[in-house]
C-alpha positions in Angstrom: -24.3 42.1 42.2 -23.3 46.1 42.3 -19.9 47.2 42.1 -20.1 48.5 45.5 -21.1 45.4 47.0 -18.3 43.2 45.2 -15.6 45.6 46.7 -16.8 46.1 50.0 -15.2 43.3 51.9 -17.3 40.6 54.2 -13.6 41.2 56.8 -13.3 44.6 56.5 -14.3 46.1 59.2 -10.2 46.3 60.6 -9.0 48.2 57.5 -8.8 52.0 56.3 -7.7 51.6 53.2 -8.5 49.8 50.5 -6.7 46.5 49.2 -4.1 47.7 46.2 -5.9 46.5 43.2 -2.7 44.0 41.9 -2.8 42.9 45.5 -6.7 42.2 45.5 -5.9 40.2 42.1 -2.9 38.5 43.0 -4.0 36.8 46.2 -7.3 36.2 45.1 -8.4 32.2 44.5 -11.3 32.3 43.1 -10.3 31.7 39.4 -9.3 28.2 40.3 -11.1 27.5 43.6 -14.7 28.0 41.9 -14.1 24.8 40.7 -15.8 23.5 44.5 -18.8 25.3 44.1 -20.9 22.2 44.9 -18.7 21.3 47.6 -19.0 24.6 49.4 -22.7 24.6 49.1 -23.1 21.4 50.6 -20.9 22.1 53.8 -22.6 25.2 54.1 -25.9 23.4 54.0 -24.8 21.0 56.5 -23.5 23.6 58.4 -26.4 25.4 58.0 -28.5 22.9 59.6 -26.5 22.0 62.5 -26.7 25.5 63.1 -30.3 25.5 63.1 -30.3 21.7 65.5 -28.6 23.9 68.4 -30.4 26.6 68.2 -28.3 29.1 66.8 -30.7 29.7 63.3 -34.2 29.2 63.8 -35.7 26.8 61.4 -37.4 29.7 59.0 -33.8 31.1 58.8 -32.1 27.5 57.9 -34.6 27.0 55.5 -33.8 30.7 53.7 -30.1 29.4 53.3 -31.1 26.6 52.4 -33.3 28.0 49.4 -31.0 30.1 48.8 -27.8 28.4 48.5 -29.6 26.1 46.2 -31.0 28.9 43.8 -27.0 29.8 43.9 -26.0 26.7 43.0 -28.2 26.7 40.3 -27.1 30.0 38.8 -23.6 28.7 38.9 -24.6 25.5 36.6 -26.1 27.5 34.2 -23.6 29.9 33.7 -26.1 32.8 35.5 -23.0 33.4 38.5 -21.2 36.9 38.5 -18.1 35.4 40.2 -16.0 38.4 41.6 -12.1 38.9 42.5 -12.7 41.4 44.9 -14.5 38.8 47.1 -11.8 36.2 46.4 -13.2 32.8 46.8 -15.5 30.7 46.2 -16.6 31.2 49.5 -17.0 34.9 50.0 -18.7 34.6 46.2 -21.0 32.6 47.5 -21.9 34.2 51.1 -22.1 37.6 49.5 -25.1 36.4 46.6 -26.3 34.5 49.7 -27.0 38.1 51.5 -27.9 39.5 48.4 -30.8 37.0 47.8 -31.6 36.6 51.5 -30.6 39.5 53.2 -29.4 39.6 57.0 -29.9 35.8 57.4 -27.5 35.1 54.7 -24.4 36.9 57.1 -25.6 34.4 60.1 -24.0 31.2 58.1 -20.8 31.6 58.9 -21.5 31.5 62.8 -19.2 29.3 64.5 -16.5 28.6 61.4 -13.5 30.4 59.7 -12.7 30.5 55.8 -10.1 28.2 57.1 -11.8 24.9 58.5 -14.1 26.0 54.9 -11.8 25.6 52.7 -10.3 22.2 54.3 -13.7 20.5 53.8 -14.3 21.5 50.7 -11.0 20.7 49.3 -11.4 17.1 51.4 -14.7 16.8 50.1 -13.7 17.8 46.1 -10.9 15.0 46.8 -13.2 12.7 47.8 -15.8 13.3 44.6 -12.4 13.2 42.5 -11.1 10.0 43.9 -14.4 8.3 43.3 -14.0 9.2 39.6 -10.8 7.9 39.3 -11.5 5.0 40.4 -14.0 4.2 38.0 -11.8 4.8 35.6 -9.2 3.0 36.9 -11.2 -0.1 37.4 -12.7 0.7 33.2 -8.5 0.4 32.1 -8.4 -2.6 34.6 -10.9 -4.5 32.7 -10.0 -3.6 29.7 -6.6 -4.9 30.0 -8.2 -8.5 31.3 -10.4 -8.6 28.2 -7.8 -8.0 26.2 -5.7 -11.0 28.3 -8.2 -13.1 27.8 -8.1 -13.1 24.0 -4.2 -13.9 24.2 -3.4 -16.3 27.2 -1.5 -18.4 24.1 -0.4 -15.9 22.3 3.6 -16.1 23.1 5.8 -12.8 22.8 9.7 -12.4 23.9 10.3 -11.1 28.1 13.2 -9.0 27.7 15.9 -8.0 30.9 17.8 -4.9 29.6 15.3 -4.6 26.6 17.0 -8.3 25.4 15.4 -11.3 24.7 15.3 -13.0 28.0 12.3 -15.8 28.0 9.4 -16.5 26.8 6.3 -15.7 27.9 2.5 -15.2 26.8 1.3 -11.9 26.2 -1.5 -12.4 28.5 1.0 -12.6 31.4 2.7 -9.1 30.5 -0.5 -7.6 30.2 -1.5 -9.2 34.1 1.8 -7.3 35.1 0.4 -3.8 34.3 -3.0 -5.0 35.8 -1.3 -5.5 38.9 1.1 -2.3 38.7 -2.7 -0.6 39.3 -4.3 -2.9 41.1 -1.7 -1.5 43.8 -2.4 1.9 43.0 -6.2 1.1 43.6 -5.4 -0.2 47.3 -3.3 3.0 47.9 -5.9 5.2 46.5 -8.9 3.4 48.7 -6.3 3.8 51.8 -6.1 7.7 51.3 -9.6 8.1 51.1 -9.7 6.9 54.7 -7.7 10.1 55.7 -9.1 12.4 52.9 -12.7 11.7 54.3 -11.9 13.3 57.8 -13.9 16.8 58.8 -12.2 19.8 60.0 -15.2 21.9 59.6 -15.8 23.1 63.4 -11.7 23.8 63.8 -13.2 27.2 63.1 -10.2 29.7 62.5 -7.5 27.2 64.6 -8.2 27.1 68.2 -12.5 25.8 67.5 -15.4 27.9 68.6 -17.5 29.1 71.5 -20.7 28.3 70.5 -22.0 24.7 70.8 -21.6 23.0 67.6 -22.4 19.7 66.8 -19.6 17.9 64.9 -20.9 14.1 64.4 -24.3 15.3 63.1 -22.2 17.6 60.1 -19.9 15.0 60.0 -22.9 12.4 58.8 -24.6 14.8 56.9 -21.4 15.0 54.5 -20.4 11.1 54.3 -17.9 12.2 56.9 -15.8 8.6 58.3 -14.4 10.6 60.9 -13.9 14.2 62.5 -10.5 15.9 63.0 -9.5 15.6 66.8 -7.4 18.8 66.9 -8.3 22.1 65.8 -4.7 22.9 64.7 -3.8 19.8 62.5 -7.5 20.0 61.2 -6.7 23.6 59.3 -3.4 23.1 58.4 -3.7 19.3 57.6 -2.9 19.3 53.6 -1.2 15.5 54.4 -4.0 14.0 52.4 -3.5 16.1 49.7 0.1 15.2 49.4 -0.4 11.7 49.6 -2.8 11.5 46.6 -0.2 13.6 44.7 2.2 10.8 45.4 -0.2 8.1 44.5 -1.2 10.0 41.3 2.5 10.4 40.6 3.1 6.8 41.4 0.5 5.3 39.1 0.9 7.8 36.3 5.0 5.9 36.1 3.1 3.1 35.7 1.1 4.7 33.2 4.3 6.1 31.5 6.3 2.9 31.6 3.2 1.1 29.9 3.0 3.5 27.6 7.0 3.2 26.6 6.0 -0.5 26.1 3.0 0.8 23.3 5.7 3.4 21.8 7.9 0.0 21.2 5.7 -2.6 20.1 4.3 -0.4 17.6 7.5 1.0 15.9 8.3 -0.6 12.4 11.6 -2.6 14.2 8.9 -4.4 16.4 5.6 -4.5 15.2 4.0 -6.2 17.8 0.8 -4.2 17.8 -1.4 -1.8 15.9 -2.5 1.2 17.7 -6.1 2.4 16.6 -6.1 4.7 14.2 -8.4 7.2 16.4 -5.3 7.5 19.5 -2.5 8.3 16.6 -1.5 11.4 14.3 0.0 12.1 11.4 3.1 13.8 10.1 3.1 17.2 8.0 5.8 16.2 5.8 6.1 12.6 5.8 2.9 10.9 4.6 4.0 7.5 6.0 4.2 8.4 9.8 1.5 7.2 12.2 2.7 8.2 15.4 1.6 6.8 18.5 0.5 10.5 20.2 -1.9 9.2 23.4 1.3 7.0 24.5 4.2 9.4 23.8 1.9 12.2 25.8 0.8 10.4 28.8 4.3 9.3 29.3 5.3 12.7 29.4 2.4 14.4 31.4 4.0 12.1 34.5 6.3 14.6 34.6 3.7 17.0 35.5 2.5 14.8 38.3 6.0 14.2 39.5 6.5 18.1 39.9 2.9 19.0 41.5 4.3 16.6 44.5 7.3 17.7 44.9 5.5 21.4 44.6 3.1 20.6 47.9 6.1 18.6 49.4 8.2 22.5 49.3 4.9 24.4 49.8 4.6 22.3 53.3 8.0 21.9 54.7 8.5 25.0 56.5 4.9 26.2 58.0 4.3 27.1 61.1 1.0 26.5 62.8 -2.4 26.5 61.9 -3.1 28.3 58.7 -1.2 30.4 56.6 -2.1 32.1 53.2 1.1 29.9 51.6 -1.9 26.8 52.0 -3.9 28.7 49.0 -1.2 26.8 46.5 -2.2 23.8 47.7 -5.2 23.7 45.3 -3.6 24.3 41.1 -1.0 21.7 41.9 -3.9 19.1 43.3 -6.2 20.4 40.9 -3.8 19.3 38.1 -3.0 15.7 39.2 -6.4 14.9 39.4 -7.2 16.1 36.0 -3.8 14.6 34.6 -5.0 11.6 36.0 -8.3 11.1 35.2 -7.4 12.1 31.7 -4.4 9.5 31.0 -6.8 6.7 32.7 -9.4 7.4 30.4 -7.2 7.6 27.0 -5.8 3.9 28.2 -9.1 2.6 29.4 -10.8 3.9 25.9 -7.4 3.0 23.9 -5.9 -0.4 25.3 -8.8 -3.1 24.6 -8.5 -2.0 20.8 -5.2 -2.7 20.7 -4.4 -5.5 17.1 -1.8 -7.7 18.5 0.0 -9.1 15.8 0.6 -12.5 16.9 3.0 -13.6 14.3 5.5 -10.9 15.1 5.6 -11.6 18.8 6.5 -15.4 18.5 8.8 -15.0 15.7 10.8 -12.0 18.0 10.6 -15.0 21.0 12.2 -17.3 18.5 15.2 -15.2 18.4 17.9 -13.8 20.8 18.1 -17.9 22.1 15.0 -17.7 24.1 14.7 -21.1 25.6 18.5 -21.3 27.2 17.3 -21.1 30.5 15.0 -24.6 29.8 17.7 -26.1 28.5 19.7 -25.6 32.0 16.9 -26.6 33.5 16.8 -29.6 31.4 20.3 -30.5 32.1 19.7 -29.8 35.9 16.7 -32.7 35.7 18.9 -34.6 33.7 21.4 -34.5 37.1 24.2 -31.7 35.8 25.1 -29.1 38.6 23.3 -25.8 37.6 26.9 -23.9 37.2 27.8 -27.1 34.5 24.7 -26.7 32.9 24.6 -22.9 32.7 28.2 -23.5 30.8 27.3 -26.1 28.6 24.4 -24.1 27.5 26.5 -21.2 26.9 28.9 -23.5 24.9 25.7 -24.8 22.8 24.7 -21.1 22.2 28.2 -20.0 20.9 27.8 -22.7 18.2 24.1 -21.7 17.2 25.6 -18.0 17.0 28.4 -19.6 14.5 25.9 -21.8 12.7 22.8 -18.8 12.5 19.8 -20.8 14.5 17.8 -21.1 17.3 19.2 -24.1 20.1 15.7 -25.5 19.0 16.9 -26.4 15.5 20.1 -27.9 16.3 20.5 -31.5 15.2 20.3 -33.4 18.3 23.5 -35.0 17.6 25.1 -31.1 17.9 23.6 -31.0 21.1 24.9 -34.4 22.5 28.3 -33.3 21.4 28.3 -30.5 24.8 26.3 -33.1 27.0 25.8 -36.7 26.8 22.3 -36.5 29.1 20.6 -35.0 26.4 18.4 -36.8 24.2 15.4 -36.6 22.0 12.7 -35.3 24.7 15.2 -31.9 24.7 12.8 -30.7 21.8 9.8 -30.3 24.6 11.4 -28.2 26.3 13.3 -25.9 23.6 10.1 -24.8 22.0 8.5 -21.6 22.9 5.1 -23.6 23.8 7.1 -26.0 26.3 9.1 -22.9 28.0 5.8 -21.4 28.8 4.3 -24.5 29.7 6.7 -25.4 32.1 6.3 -22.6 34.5 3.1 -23.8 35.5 3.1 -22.8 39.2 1.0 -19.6 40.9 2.5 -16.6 39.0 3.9 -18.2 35.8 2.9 -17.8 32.7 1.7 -20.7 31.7 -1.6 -20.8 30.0 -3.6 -22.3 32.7 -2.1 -20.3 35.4 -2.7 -17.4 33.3 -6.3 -18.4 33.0 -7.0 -18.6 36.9 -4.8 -15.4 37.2 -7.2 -13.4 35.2 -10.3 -15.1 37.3 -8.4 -13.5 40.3 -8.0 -10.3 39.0 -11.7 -10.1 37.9 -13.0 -10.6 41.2 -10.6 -8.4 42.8 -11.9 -5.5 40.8 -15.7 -7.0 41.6 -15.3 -6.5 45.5 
């Protein structure tokens, strides 16, 4: 493409002067909005062809774009596309090698819509692609996690409240936690792809078009659920866009408070698991370190997420109607949560189901910080002891195991009948760590066989 031709501009026709260069550069997009190269092409093609249904192209023109929108596309994969800032988008870009290849045909294509109802479709329509992507993903860590479940529905690790030892429960169960922390974001992902996959092409520049477009037929050529009923909202609309900022924020916490969980269990004071080597560096000066990188950095890149949505948020509040140029930010903070995403998802989804759990070091950490206190109430409750007389009687019991230095389950059961006379030999059931679990054997423990149908659940959830 001449120089000529990459500074004349397709809207210029208005102007006597020429754009200030730093101007041209600063407002321009397309460094970052070439990225929807594919999605341009294909509204254009769509448009293109609804063009050619009502009679506006003939069908030797449609086919021309057609060609030639395709030979473009082409030349962009392999690295063959002269992208330009003077024509500042990936839209003029692409219109002006259109013209180039095709000639006068190639100006007809943008009969009947505005950069504006463009650049709405193609950032619903990149969105759309995205979201598709991180679902897989999504549903990749989601399996992972249940494999890895699977393999420890017995295996019996300390709860904590306040980061103390609280109950016990199996590992299995913690790990269905963070399964459903996503499984949530999943349904809130699906539900903003109902709103993301709306057409505003046809809105034109705000106010729609004279000529007599046909909306439902581009609208099924794209995959299109439903078309934008008013011109106005349909440019301006960047709700959508906000939305999956929030839901990418939201599930990148759950990411990050996951990944506080891996930074703990892996520390020498815990031990609860070994990271693979692969997902952890090294230190420069101390040879011992093996520090748990992929954990420590996705909890720290939902920080990013967290300030791309409250970027669109400010970027929003105070526009007038339709379009403004302020709506060309909406893209590099969008642009970044999906990446951010997509990337944390896949390091846990590659990273989680290799995770060595050492089992040892979980069940001896339950044994300690009087795990089982809470059974014993309950046992006392059975036994006919008001819950408030129980709870101090327990308390009472735990004092003296503090005194003594052991667990309520090796007291001699004659210590024990010494703060209640109800107690007797079948106490041991229910102070072990395999009875606590046990007991809670209702929809939601963690029982093993709860645990076991749970997981079932959770497989087919991900199925449908």
């Amino acid at each position: 493409m001449s120089d000529s031709k990459k500074s004349k501009k397709l809207w210029g026709g208005r102007f006597n002067e020429s754009v200030d260069a730093f101007v041209e550069a600063f407002t321009a997009s397309v460094t970052f909005d070439s990225r929807m190269y594919q999605q341009d092409i294909a509204g254009s093609k769509a448009h293109a062809q609804m063009l050619a249904k009502v009679g506006v192209l003939t069908g030797k023109e449609c086919d021309a774009i057609l060609q030639g929108l395709s030979e473009i596309e082409l030349e962009i994969e392999q690295g063959r596309f002269d992208w330009s800032i003077p024509l500042e988008d990936v839209h003029m870009n692409i219109e002006a090698r259109l013209t180039e290849k095709i000639g006068i045909t190639g100006k007809k294509l943008h009969t009947g819509r505005s950069r504006n109802d463009q650049v709405a479709t193609d950032v619903r329509l990149y969105l759309r692609d995205a979201i598709d992507q991180i679902m897989a993903e999504l549903h990749r860590l989601q399996t992972g996690l249940l494999d890895l479940a699977e393999s420890h529905t017995t295996t019996i690790m300390p709860g904590f409240t306040h980061l103390q030892v609280a109950q016990p429960v199996s590992f299995a169960h913690h790990l269905l936690a963070w399964f459903e922390m996503l499984k949530r974001d999943a349904e809130r992902l699906l539900d903003c792809c109902k709103r993301v996959n709306v057409l505003p092409l046809g809105a034109a520049a705000l106010a729609g078009t004279t000529y007599s477009i046909d909306r439902p037929y581009v609208a099924e050529q794209l995959g299109f659920d439903a078309i934008a009923e008013n011109s106005l909202d349909a440019v301006s609309d960047r709700d959508f866009a906000m939305e999956f900022c929030f839901i990418a924020a939201l599930c990148l916490t759950h990411l990050s408070r996951q990944a506080e969980e891996l930074v703990i269990w892996s520390s020498a004071q815990f031990g609860f698991i070994q990271l693979p080597d692969r997902f952890c560096t090294g230190s420069s000066i101390m040879p011992q370190k093996k520090n748990p990188d992929v954990p420590e950095l996705v909890r720290g890149k939902s920080g990013r997420a967290n300030g791309n949505l409250i970027a669109l948020l400010t970027l929003m509040k105070s526009q007038p109607l339709a379009y403004n140029k302020d709506n060309q930010e909406d893209k590099e903070p969008l642009f970044d949560s999906i990446e951010t995403l997509q990337g944390c998802l896949r390091a846990f989804a590659d990273m989680i189901p290799n995770i060595k759990v050492n089992k040892d070091a979980m069940y001896n950490a339950a044994k300690q910080g009087f795990s089982t206190a809470t059974d014993l109430a309950d046992y006392l409750v059975k036994k006919g002891i008001a819950f408030r007389d129980a709870h101090e009687v327990v308390g009472n019991a735990v004092a003296w195991c503090e005194r003594a230095g052991c667990d309520l389950s090796e007291m001699p059961l004659e210590e024990l009948q010494k703060f209640s006379s109800v107690i007797d030999n079948d106490v041991f059931d229910v102070l072990s760590l395999e009875g606590s679990i046990a007991a809670r054997d209702h929809i939601g423990g963690t029982a093993p066989s709860q645990v076991k149908d749970a997981i079932k659940r959770a497989r087919n959830s991900i199925k449908k």
